[in-house]
C-alpha positions in Angstrom: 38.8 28.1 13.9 41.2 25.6 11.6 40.4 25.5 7.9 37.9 22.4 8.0 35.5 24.3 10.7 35.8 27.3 8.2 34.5 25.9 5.2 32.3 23.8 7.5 30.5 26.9 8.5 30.8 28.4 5.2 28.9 25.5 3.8 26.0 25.8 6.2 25.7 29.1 5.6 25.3 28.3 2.0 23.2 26.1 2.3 20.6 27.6 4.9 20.7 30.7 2.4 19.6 28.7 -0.8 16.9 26.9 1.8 16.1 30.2 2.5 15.5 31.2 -1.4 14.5 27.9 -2.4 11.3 28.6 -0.1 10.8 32.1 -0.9 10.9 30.9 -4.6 8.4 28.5 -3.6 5.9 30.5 -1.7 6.1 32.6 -4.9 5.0 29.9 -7.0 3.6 27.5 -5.3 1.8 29.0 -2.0 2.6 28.6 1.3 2.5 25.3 2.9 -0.3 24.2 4.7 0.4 22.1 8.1 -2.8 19.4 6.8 -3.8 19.4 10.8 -7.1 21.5 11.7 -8.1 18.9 14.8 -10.2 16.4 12.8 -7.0 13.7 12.1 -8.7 11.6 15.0 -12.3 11.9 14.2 -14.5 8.7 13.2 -14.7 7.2 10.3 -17.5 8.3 8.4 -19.0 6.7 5.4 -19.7 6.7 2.5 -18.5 10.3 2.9 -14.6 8.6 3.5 -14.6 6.1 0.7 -14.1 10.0 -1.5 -10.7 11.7 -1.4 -9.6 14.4 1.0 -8.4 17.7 0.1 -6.6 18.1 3.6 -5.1 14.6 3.6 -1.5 14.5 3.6 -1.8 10.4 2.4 -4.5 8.6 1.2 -4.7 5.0 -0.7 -7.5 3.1 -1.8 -5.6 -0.8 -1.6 -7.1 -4.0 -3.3 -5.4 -6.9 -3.6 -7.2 -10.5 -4.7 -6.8 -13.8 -5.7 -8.8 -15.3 -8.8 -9.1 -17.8 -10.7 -10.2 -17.7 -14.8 -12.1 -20.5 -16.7 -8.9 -22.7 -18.0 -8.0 -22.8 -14.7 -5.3 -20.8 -14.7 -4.6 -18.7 -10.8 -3.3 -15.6 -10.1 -3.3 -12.8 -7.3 -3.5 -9.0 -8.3 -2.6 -5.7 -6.5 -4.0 -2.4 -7.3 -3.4 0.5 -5.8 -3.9 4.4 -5.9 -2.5 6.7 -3.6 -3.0 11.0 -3.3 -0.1 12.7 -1.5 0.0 16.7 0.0 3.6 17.5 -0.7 3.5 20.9 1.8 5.9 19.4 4.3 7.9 17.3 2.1 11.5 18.1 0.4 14.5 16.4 -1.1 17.6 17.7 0.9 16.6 21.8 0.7 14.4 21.8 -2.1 10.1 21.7 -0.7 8.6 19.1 -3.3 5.3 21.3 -3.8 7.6 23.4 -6.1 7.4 20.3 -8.7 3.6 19.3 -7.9 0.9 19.1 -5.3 -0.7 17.0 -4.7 1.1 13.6 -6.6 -0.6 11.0 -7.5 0.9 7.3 -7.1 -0.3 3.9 -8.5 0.8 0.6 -8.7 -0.3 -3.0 -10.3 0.9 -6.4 -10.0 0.0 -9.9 -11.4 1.7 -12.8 -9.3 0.8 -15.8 -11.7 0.6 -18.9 -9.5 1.2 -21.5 -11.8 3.8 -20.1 -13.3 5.5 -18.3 -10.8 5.9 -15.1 -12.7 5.3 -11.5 -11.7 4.6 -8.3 -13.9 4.0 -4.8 -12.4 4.1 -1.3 -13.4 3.9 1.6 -11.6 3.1 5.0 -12.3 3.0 8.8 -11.2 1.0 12.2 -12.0 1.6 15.6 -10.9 -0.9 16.6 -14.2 1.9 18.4 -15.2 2.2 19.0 -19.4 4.5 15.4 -19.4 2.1 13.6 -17.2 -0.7 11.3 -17.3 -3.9 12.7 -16.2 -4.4 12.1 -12.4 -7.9 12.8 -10.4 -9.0 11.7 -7.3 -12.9 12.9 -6.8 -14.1 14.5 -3.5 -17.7 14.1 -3.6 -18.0 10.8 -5.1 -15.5 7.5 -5.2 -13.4 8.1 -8.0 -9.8 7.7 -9.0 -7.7 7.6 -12.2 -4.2 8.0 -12.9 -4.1 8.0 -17.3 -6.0 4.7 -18.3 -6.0 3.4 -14.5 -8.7 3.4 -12.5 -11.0 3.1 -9.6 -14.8 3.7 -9.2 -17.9 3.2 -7.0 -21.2 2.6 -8.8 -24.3 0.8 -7.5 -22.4 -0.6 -4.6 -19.8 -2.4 -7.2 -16.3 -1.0 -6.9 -15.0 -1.3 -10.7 -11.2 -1.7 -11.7 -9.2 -1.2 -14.5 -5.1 -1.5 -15.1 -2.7 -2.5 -17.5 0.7 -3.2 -18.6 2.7 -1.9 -21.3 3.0 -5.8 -23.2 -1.1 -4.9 -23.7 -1.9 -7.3 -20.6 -5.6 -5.3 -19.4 -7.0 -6.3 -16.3 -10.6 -4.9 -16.0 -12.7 -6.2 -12.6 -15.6 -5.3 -10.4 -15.1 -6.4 -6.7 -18.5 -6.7 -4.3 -18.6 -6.1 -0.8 -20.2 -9.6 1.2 -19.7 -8.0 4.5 -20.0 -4.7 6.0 -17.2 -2.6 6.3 -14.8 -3.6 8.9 -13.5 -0.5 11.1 -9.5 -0.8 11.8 -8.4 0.6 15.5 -10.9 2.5 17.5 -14.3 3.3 15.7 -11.6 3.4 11.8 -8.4 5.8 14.0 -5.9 3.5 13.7 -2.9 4.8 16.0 0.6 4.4 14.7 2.6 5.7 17.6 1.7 8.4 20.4 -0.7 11.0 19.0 0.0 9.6 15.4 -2.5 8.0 14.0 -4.6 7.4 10.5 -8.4 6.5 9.2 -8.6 2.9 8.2 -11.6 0.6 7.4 -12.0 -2.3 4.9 -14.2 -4.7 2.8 -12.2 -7.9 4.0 -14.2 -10.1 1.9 -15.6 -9.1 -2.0 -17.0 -11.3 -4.6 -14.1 -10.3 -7.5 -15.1 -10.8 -11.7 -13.5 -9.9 -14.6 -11.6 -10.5 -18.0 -8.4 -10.5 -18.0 -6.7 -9.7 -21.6 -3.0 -11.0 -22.4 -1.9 -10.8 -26.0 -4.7 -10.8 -27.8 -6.4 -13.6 -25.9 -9.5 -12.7 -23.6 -10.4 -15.1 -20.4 -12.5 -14.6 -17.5 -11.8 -14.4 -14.2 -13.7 -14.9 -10.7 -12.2 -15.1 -7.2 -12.5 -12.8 -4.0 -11.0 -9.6 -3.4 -10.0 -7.6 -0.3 -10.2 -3.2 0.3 -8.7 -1.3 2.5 -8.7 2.1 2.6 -6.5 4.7 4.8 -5.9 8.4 5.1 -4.6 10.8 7.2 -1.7 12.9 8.7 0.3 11.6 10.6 4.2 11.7 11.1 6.4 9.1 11.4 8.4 8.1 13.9 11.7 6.1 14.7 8.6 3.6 16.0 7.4 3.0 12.4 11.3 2.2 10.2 9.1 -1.0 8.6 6.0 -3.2 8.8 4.7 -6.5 8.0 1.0 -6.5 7.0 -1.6 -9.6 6.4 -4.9 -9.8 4.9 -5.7 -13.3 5.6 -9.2 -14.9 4.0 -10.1 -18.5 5.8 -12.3 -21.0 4.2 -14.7 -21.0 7.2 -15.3 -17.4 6.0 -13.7 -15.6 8.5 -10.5 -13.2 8.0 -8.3 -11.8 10.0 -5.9 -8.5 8.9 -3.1 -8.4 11.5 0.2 -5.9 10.8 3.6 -5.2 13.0 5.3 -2.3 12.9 9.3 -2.2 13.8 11.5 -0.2 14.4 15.0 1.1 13.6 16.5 -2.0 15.4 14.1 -4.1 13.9 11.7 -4.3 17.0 8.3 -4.6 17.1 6.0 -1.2 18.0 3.6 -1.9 20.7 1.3 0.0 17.9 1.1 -3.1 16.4 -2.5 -4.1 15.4 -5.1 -6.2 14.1 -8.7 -7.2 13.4 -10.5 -10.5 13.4 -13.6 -10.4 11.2 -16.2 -13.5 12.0 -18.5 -15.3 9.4 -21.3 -13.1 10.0 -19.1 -10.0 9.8 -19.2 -9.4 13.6 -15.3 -7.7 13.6 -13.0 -7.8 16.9 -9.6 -5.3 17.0 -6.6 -7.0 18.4 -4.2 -5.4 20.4 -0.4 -6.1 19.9 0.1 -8.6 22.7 -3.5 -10.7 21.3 -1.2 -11.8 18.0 1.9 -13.4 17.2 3.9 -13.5 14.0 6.7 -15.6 13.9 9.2 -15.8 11.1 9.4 -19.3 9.4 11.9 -18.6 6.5 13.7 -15.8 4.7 14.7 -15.0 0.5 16.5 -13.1 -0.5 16.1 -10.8 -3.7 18.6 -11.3 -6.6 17.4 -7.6 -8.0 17.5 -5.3 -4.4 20.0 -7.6 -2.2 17.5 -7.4 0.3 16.1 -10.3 2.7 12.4 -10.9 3.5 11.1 -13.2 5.7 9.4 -15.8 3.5 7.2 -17.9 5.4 5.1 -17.3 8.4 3.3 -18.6 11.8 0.7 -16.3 12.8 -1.4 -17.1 16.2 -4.6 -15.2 17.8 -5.1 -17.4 20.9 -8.4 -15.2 21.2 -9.7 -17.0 18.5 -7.9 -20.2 18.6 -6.9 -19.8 15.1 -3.2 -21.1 14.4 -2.2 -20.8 10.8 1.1 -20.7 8.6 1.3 -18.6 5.5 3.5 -19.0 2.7 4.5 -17.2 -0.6 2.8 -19.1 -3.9 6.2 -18.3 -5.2 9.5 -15.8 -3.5 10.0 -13.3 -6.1 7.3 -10.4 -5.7 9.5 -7.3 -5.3 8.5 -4.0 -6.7 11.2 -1.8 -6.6 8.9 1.6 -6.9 12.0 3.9 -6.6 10.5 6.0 -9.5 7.3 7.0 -7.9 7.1 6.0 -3.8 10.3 5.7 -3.5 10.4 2.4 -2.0 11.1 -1.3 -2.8 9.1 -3.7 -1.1 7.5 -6.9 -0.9 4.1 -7.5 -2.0 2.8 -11.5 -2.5 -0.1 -13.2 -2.7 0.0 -16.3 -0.1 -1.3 -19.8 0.9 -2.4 -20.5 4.4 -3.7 -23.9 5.9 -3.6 -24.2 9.7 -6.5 -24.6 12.2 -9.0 -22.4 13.8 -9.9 -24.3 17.5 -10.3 -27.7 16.6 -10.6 -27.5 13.0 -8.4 -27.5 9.6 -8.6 -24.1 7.7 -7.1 -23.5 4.8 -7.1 -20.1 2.6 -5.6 -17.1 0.9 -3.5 -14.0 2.0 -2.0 -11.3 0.8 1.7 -10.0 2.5 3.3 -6.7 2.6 6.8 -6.2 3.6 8.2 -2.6 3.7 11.6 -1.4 5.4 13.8 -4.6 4.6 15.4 -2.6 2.3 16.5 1.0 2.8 17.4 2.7 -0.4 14.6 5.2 0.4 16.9 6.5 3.4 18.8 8.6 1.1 15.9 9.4 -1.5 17.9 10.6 -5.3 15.5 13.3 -6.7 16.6 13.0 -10.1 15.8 9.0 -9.8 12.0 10.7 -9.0 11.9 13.1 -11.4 12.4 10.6 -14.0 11.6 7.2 -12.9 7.7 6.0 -13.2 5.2 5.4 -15.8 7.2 1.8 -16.5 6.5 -1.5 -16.0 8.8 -4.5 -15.1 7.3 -8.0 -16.3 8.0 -11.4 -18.0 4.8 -12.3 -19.5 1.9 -13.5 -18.1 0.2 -16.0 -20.9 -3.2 -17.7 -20.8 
């Protein structure tokens, strides 16, 4: 054995031996890890039971996204989301995150003002740890917060609050005007083999608020979408990246279609979708009922990375043929600090037909995987990154 193979082995060795104590350390303080699977991860959906957080989830979000408009006229398209993560099974390199908190609690909120063209976000973490915000996600009843964030169910009204550190407040209550719309087969929505979460969502809400940028007050009305996913499942070289749409039609249908790639950029055959009619009659899509085909591509000045940029989606099922396209290119969040991603998040135009006749309408894009920092995750980057926001005002 030469002296590279020597140290070679003599690094292992190390480093299976601090695993090793790293683990025991853990066990110590934090419990042993559970493995979140007791033979329920492919049940039904049941609600309202499901619209609650899990205690045996591994992830869970509650996801709106909307697009509004306020009295003067001015247009804009939010995100808000909440997310719970189980950290048993997760580490950075040898050390088992549960040591530093478990579960974590993620969150993140974006304005996209459409006229103009500027976006402000913030996004935030909580492991209630003495530094932290106070995080909660409620098991009996639908309720979320993450420090003055939050989400809540009363009366049938979903009520939102968020804000950004240049005292911008956005406070909302959405209304479901359909019934929920189960995703995949009876709300299991399978990501590859054996792999799959619970998904449902309000594809179409009646959305009003106020909407408070310094100083000034205006309301807001516009329409809203919800979905809502949890599960275990692990992912797979099938699931590198995805491109999701929530898509809202003026004929009052919508259509949520998403492709997954993967390493080589390829689409999964797990790739999915739903088309929701007027009377809320709902329809899942397999991957060869839907095309998306890449119009366009930006590229971000802040990440380097390149995004497709405009769109042709198709459902010959349904005879819709649309194009959707960016209100404006730059709507990156680079979320490094908290989930430990940078991605793509936009709120859209569409116009296109559905069988003989023009559509137009809204949509709402995610694009995850085009870039890859998250490959080689920096745990110091986590540890302090989080609870900052990145904007350039939003005025009224």
């Amino acid at each position: 054995m030469d002296l590279w193979e020597s140290g070679t082995s003599l690094f292992k060795s190390v480093e299976r031996s601090s695993a090793e104590l790293l683990e025991f350390v853990t066990q110590a303080v934090a419990g042993s890890a559970s493995t979140l699977r007791d033979g329920t991860e492919h049940d039904p959906v049941v609600l309202p039971r499901d619209l609650a957080a899990h205690s045996d989830a591994q992830t869970e979000w509650w996801y709106y996204t909307g697009q509004a408009e306020t009295t003067s006229g001015r247009r804009f398209g939010f995100e808000l989301v909440f997310f719970k993560r189980r950290t048993d099974l997760d580490k950075f390199s040898i050390v088992p995150l549960r040591l530093i908190g478990n579960p974590y609690y993620f969150a993140h909120f974006a304005i996209s003002d459409v006229d103009d063209q500027v976006f402000s976000y913030a996004h935030r973490k909580s492991a209630n740890g003495p530094l932290d915000l106070p995080a909660s996600a409620n098991e009996q009843h639908y309720h979320l917060r993450l420090g003055d964030w939050s989400a809540a169910e009363s009366n049938g009204l979903h009520v939102l609050r968020a804000t950004l550190d240049d005292s911008t407040v956005f406070e909302a209550t959405v209304r479901p005007e359909k019934p929920v719309v189960l995703n995949g087969e009876n709300g299991v929505s399978f990501k590859d083999k054996d792999e799959a979460s619970r998904y449902f969502s309000y594809t179409r809400m009646a959305l009003e608020g106020d909407l408070i940028v310094g100083g000034n007050i205006e309301h807001f009305t516009g329409s809203a979408w919800m979905d809502r996913e949890f599960g275990t499942w692990e992912p797979t070289e099938n699931q590198k990246g995805w491109d999701w749409f929530s898509i809202q039609l003026d004929n009052g249908t919508e259509l949520m279609c998403y492709q997954l790639r993967d390493g080589q950029g390829n689409r999964s055959p797990y790739s999915t979708g739903t088309f929701v009619e007027a009377n809320g009659t709902f329809h899942s899509l397999k991957y060869d009922e839907f095309e998306i085909s890449e119009l366009a591509h930006w590229t971000s000045a802040n990440s380097g990375a390149s995004y497709p940029a405009k769109w042709k989606i198709e459902v010959p099922r349904f005879g819709i043929s649309v194009s959707v396209e960016p209100n404006f290119q730059d709507q990156e969040l680079d979320t490094r600090g908290t989930t430990m991603i940078v991605y793509w998040e936009g709120s859209c135009a569409v116009a296109g037909k559905a069988g003989t006749e023009a559509v137009n309408g809204n949509a709402y894009v995610e694009l995850v995987g085009y870039d890859r920092s998250h490959d080689n995750p920096n745990l110091a980057a986590f540890l302090i990154g989080g609870q900052f926001d990145s904007f350039r005002r939003f005025s009224l």
